[in-house]
Backbone bond lengths (Angstrom), bond angles and torsions (degrees), N, CA, C in turn:
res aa  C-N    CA-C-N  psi(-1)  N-CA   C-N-CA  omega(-1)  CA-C   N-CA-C  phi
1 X - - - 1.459 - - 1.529 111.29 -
2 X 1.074 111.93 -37.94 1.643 112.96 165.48 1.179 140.37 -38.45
3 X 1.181 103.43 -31.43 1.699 123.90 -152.03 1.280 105.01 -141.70
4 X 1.975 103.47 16.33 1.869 101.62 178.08 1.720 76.21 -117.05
5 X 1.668 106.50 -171.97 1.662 134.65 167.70 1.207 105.77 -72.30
6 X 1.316 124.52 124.50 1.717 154.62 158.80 1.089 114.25 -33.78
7 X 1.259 136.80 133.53 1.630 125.97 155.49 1.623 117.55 -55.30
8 X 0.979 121.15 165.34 1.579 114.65 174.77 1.764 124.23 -60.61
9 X 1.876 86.85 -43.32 1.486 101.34 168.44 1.305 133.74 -40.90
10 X 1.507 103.33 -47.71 1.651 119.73 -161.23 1.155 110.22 125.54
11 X 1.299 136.78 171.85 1.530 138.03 -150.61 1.756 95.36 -93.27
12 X 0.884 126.10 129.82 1.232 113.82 -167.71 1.271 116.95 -85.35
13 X 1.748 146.79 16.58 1.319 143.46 117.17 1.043 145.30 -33.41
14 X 1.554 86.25 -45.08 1.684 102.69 165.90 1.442 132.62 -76.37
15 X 1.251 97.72 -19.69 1.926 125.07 178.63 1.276 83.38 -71.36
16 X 1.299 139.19 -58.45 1.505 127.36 -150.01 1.297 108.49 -95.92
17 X 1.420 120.68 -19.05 1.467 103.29 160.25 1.044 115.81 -64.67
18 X 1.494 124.44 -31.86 1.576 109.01 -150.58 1.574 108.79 -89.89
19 X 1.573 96.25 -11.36 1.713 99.78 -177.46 1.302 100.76 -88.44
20 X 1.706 137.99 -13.69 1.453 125.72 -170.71 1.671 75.99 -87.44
21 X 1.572 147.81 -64.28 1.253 125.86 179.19 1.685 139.11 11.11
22 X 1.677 76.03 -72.48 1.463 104.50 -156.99 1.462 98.02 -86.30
23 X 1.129 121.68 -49.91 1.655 133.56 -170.72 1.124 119.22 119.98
24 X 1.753 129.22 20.69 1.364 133.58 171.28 1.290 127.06 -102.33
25 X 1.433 107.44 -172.83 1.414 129.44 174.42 2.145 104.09 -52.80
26 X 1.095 143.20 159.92 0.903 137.10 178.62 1.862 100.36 -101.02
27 X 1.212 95.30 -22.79 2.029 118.82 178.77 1.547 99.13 -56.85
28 X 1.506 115.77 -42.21 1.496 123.31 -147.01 1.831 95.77 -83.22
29 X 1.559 110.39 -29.12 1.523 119.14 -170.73 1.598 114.32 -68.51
30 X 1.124 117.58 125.56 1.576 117.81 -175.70 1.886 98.99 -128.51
31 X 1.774 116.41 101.31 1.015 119.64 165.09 1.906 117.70 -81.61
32 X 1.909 95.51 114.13 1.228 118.53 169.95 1.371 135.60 -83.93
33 X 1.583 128.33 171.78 1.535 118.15 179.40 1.368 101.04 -85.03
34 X 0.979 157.48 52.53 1.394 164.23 -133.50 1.333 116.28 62.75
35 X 1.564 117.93 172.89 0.957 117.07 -178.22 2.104 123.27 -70.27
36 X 1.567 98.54 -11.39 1.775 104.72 -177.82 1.693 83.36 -74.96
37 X 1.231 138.71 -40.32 1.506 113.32 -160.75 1.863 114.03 -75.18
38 X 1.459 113.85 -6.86 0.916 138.94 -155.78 2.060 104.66 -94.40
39 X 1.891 79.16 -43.23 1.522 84.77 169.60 1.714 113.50 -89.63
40 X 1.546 117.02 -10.72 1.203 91.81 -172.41 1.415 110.49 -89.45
41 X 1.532 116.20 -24.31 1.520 131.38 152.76 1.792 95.19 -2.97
42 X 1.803 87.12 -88.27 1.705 97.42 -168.76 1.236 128.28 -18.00
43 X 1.705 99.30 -52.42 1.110 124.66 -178.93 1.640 129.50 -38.04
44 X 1.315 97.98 -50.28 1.566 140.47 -176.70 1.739 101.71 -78.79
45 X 1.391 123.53 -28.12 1.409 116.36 172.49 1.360 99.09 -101.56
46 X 0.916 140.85 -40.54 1.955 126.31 -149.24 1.473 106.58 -110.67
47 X 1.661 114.30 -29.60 1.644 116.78 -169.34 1.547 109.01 -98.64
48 X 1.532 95.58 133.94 1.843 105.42 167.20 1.498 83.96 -108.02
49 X 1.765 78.01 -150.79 1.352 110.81 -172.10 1.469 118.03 -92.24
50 X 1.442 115.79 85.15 1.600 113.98 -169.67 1.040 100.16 109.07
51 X 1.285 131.40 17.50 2.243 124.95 163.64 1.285 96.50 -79.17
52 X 1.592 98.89 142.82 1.574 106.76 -178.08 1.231 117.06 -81.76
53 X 1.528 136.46 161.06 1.279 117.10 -160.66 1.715 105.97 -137.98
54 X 1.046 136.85 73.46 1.762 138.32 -153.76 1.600 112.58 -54.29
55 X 1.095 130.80 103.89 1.208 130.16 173.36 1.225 115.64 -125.23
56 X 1.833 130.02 158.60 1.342 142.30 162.48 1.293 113.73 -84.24
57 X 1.498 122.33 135.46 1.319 125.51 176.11 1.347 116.56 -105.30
58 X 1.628 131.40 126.55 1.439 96.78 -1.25 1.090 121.87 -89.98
59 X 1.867 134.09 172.14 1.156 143.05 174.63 1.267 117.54 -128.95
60 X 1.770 116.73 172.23 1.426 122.31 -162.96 1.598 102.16 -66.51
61 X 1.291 102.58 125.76 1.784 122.35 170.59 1.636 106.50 -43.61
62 X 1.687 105.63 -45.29 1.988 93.79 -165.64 1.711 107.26 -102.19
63 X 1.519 93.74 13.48 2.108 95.91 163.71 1.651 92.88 -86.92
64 X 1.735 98.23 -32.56 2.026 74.89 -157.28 1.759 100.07 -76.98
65 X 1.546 123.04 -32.58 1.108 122.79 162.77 1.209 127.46 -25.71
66 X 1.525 104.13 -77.44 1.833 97.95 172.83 0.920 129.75 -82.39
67 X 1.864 132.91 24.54 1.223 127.40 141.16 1.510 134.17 -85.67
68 X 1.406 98.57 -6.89 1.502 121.04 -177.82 1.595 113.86 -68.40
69 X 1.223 99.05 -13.86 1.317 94.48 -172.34 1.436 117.90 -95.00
70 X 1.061 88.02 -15.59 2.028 96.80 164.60 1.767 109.73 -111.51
71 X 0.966 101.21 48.46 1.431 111.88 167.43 1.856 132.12 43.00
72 X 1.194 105.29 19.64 1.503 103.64 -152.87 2.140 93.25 -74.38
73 X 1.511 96.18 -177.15 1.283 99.27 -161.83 1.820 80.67 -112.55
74 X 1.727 105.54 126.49 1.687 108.91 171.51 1.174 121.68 -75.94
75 X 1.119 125.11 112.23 2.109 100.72 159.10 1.288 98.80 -122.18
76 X 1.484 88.06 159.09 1.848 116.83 -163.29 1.443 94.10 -127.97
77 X 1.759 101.96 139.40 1.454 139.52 151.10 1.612 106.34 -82.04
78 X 1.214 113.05 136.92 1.532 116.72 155.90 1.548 115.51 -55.60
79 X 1.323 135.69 132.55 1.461 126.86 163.22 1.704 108.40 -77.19
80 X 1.798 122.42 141.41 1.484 102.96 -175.15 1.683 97.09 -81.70
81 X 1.355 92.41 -152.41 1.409 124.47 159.62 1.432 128.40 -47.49
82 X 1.430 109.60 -48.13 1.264 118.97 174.54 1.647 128.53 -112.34
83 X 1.988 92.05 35.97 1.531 89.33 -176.26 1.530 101.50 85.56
84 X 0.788 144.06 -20.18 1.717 124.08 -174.45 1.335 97.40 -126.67
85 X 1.599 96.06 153.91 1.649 116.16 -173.12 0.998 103.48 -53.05
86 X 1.729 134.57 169.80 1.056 137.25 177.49 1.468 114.28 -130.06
87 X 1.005 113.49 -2.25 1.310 134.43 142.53 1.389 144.83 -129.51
88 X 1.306 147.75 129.71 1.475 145.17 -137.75 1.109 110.46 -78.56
89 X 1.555 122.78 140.27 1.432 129.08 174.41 1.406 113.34 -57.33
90 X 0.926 136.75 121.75 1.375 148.91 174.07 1.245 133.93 -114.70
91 X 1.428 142.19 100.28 1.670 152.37 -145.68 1.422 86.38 -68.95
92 X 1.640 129.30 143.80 1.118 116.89 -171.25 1.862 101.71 -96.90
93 X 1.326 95.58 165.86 1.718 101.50 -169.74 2.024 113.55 -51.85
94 X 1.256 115.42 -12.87 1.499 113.21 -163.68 2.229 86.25 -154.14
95 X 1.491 76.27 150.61 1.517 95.78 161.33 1.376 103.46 89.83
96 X 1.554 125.16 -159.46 1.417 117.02 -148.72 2.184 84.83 -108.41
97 X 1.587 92.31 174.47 1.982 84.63 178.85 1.419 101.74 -65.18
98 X 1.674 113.54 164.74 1.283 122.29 170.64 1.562 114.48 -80.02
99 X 1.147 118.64 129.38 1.468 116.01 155.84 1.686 114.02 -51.73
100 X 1.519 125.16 92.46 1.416 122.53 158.20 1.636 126.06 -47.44
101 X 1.428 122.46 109.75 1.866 118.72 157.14 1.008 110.14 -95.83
102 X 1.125 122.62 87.85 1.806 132.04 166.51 1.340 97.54 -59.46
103 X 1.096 127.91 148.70 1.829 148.95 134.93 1.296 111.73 -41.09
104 X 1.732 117.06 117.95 1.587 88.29 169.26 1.556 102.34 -96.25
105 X 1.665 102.85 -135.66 1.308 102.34 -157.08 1.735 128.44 -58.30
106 X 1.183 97.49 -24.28 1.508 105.96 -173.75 1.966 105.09 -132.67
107 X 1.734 96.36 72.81 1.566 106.22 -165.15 1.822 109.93 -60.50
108 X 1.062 120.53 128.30 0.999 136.92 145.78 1.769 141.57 -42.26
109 X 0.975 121.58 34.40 1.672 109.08 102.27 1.617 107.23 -111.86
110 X 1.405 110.50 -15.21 1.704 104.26 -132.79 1.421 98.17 -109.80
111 X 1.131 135.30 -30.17 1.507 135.24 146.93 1.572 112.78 106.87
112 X 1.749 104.49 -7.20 1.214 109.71 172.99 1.520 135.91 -76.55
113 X 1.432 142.81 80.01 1.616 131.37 -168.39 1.708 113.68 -31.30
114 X 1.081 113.04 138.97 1.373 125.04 160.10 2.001 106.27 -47.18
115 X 1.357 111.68 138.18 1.739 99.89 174.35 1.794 95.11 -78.77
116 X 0.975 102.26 174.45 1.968 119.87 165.08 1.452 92.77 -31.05
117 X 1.388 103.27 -79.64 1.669 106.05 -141.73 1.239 103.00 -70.49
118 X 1.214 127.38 -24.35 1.798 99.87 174.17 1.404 114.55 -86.76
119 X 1.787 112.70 -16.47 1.803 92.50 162.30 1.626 103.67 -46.13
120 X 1.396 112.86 -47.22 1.280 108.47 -138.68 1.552 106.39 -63.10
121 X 1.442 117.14 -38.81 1.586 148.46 171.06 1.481 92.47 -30.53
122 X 1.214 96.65 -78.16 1.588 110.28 177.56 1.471 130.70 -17.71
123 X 1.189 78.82 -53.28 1.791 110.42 -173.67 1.645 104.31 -63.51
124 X 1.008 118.18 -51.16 1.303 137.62 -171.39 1.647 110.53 -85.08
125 X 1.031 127.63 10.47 1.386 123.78 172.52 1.693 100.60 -124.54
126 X 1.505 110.87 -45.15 1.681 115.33 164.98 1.227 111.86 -45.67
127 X 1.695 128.82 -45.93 1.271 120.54 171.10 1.485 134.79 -60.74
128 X 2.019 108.67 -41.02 1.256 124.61 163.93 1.715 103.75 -42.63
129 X 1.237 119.99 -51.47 1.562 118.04 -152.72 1.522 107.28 -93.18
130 X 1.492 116.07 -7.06 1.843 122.12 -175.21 1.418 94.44 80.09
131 X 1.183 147.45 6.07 1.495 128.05 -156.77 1.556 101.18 -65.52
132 X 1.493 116.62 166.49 1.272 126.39 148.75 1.797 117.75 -93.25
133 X 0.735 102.00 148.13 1.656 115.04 -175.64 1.540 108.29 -124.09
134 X 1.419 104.91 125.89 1.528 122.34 162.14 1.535 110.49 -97.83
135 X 1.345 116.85 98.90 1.619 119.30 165.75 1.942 107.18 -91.04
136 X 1.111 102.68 104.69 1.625 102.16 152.36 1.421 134.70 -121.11
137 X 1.631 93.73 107.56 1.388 121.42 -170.37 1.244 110.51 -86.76
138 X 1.281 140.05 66.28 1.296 125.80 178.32 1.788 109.44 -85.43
139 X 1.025 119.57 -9.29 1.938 110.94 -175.09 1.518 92.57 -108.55
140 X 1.198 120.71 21.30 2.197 114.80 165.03 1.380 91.16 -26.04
141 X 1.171 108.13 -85.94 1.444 142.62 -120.30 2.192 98.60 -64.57
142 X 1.306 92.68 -18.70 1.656 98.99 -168.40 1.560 104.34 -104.13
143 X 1.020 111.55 -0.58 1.514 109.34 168.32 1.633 115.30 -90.75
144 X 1.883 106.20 145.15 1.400 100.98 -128.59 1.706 83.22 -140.08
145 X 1.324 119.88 16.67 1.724 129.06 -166.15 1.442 87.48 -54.72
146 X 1.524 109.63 -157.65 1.220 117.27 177.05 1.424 110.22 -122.33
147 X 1.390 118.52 13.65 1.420 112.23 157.40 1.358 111.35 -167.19
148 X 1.503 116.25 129.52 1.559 116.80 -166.47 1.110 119.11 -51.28
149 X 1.611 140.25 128.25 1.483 131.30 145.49 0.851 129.48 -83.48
150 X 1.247 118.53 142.15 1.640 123.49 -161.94 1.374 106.44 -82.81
151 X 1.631 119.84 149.90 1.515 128.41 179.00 1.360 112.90 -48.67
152 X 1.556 104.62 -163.91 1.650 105.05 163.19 1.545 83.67 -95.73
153 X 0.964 121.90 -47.29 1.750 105.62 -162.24 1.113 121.19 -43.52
154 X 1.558 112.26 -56.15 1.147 130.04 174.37 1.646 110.83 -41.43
155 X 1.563 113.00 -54.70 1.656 100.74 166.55 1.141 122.59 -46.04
156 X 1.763 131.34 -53.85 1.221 153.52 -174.77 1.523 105.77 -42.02
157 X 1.419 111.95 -46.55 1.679 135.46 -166.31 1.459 88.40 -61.98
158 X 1.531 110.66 -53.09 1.830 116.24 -164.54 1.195 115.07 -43.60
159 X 1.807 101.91 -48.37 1.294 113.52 -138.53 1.731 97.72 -112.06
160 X 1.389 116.55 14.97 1.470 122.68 166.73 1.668 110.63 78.60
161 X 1.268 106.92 4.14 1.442 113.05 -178.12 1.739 108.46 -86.02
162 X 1.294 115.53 123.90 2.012 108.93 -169.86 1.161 101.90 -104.61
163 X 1.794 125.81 9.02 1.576 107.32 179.58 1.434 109.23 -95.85
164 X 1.097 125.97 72.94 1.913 132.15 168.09 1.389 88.65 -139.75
165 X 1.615 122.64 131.05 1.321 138.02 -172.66 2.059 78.29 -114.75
166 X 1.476 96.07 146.90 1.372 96.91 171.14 1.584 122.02 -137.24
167 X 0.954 108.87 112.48 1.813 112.88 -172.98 1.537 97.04 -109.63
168 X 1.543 89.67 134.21 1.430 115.14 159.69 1.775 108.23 -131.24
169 X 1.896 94.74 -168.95 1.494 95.52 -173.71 1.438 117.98 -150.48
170 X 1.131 132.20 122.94 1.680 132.19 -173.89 1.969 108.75 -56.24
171 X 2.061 96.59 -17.89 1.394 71.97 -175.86 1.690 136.38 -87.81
172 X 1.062 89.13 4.02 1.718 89.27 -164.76 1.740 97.10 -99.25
173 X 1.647 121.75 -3.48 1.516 131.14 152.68 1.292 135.41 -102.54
174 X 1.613 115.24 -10.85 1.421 96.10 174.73 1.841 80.28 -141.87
175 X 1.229 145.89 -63.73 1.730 127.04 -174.85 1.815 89.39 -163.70
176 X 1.428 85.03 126.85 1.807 108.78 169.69 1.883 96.90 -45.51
177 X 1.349 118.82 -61.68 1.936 118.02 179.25 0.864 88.65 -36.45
178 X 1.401 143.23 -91.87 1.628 114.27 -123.16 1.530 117.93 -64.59
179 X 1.661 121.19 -14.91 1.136 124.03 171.66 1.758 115.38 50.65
180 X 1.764 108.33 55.33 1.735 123.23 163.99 1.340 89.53 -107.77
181 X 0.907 111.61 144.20 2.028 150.50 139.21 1.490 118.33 -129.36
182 X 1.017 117.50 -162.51 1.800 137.64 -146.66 1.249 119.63 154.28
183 X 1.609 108.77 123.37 1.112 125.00 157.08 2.020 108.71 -110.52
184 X 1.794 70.46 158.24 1.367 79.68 -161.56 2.280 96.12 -126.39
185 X 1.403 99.07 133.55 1.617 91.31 -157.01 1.740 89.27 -148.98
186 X 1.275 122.33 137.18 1.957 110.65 145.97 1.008 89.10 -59.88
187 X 1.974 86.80 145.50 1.664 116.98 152.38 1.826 112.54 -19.12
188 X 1.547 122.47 -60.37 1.191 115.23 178.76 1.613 117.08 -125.97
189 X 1.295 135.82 94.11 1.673 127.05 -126.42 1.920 66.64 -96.40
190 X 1.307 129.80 -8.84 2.011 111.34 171.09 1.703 94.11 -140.64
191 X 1.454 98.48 148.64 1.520 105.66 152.81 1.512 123.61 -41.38
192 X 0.840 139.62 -39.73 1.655 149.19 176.99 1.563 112.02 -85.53
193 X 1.518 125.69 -5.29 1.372 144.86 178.15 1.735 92.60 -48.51
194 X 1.372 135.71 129.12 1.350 141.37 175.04 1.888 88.23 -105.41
195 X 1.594 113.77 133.25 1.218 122.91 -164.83 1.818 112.39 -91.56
196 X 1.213 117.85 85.03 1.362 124.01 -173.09 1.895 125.91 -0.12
197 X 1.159 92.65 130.23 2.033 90.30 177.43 1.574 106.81 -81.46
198 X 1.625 108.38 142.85 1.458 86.45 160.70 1.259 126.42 -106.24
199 X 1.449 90.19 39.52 1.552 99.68 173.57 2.244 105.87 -77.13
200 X 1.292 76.45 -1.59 2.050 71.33 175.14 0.845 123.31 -67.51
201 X 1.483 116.59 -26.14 1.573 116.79 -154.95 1.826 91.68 -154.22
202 X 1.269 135.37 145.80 1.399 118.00 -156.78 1.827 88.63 -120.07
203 X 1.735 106.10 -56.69 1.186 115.72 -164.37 1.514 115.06 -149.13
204 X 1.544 107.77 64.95 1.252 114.45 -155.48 1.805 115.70 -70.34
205 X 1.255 105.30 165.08 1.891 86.92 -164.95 1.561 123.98 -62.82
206 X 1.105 101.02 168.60 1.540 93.11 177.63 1.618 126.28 -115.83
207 X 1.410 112.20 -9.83 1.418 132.66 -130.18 2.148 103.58 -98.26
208 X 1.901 84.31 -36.76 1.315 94.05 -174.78 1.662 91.59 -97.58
209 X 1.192 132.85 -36.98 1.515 112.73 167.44 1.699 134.04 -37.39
210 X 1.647 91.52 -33.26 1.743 106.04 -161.25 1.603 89.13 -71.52
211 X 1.378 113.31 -55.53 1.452 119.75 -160.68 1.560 103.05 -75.02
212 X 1.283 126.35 24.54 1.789 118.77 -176.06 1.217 88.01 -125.68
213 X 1.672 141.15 -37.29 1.276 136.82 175.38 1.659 107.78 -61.17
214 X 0.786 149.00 -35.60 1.507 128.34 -168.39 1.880 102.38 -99.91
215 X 1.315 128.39 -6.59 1.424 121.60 140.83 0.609 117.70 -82.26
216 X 1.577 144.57 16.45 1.784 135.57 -179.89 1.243 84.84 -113.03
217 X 1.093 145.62 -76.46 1.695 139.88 -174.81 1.429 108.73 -49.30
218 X 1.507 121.84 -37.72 1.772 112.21 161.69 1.396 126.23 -25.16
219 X 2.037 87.24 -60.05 1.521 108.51 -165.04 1.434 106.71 -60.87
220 X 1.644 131.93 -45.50 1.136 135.34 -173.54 1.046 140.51 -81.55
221 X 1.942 101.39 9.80 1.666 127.01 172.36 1.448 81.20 -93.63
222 X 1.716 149.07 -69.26 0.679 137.49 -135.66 1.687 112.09 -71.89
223 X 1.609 124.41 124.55 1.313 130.65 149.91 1.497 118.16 -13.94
């Protein structure tokens, strides 16, 4: 299986670890070439020409990269002091909803976690508005507080809401080379969700997937 052509999905061991992980569907898991191919995917389903695109300033350099290429229109929130906006996301008066990129826990440039209550804030205005949400969490796993906070997804999961798409990444836990990530999404996280081609990706590798599944189930025997 290593050394044959990939399913489009992802190797399907690895799909099912990562959904017994997380607590999902193994259907919902989509193994990527990192997490930028994952965002440009998005890109390729939700963005035209002039979709608005919700971000915190500042924000990750290779989200705004690979959305640029389908032209959408950015607007930026200030990030505060403590990691959370300092002013409320707001659907703008004309045009289609914004695609939201929240920061997850350990945001990229700025290194500060969101507290509880403004995930939770968050949570509760994305739902008011239907938005879809791109969370990419790739540094979870290295945060070392003294008691886990839960994602936005993970709220989203609680509260029966399926529009938070969630990307993470094998590299910043087991080696930047092998270049696996995953997002994790329902079949349609909105009614208006257009259902991915697999004309994106034809026969994606297989070789560095096979060999990341039997250290990911290692890691999760180990204490």
């Amino acid at each position: 299986m290593a050394l044959q052509y990939g399913p489009t999905e992802g190797y399907g061991p690895l799909r099912a670890w990562v959904a017994e992980w997380l607590g999902v569907k193994p259907e919902e898991v989509l193994i990527t070439t990192g997490s930028q191919q994952a965002l440009d995917l998005l890109g390729k389903v939700f963005l035209d020409e002039g979709s608005p695109v919700l971000l915190e300033a500042p924000s990750y350099m290779g989200a705004i990269q690979a959305f640029r290429a389908y032209g959408p229109r950015f607007l930026t929130v200030p990030a505060g002091r403590r990691g959370r906006t300092s002013r409320p996301w707001k659907q703008p008066s004309s045009g289609s909803a914004p695609l939201p990129l929240p920061h997850p826990l350990l945001p990229k440039p700025l290194g500060r976690p969101h507290a509880p209550k403004a995930r939770k804030r968050l949570l509760e205005m994305v739902m008011a508005q239907g938005l879809v949400v791109v969370e990419d969490d790739a540094y979870r796993e290295l945060y070392f507080g003294e008691s886990r906070l839960p994602s936005l997804f993970e709220l989203a999961r609680e509260a029966g809401y399926p529009g938070v798409i969630y990307l993470s990444s094998f590299s910043k836990i087991l080696s930047p080379g092998l270049r696996v990530a995953f997002a994790v999404a329902t079949p349609r996280p909105s009614p208006s969700s257009p259902r991915p081609s697999r004309g994106w990706t034809c026969t994606p590798p297989s070789s560095t997937r096979c060999w990341c599944t039997p250290w990911c189930r290692k890691a999760s025997r180990t204490p």
